[in-house]
Steps between C-alpha positions, in 0.01 A plus 500: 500500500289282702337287242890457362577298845820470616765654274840313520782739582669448163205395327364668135259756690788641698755522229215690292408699818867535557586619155224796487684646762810463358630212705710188485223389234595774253793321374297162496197669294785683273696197417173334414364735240850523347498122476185456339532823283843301354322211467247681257777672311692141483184332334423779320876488310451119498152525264663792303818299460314162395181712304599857442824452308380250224171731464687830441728315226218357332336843464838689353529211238152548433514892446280597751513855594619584850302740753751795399512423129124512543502851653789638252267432218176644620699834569597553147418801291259349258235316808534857683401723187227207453327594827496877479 
């Protein structure tokens, strides 16, 4: 701590300190990482709403096969009998 210097009373060190051992800066560190974690989700929905949505209708119209159409087809009879 001594290379730190003096560490203000309500200063970043001592909330940190503070919220390891469950102190006043628990709530401070918790309503942090909820903020930033909904800021991620918010600008994740953002790029799917202005990227995703136009992408996933331009595969449908162009008959591309989904993930679980993909997987429903490679489980049929004939491609299983093929590999015995």
């Amino acid at each position: 701590m001594a290379r730190f210097g003096i560490i203000p009373s309500r200063g970043i060190l001592a909330t940190l300190q503070s919220a390891g051992m469950g102190g006043y800066g628990t709530a401070l560190v918790d309503g942090g990482t909820r903020a930033a974690s909904a800021a991620v989700l918010a600008s994740d929905w953002l790029y799917w709403v202005s990227h995703g949505a136009e992408s996933s209708r331009a595969k449908d119209s162009a008959g591309c096969k989904t993930s679980h159409e993909a997987e429903v087809e490679a489980d049929s009879p004939l491609k299983l009998k093929a590999k015995l």
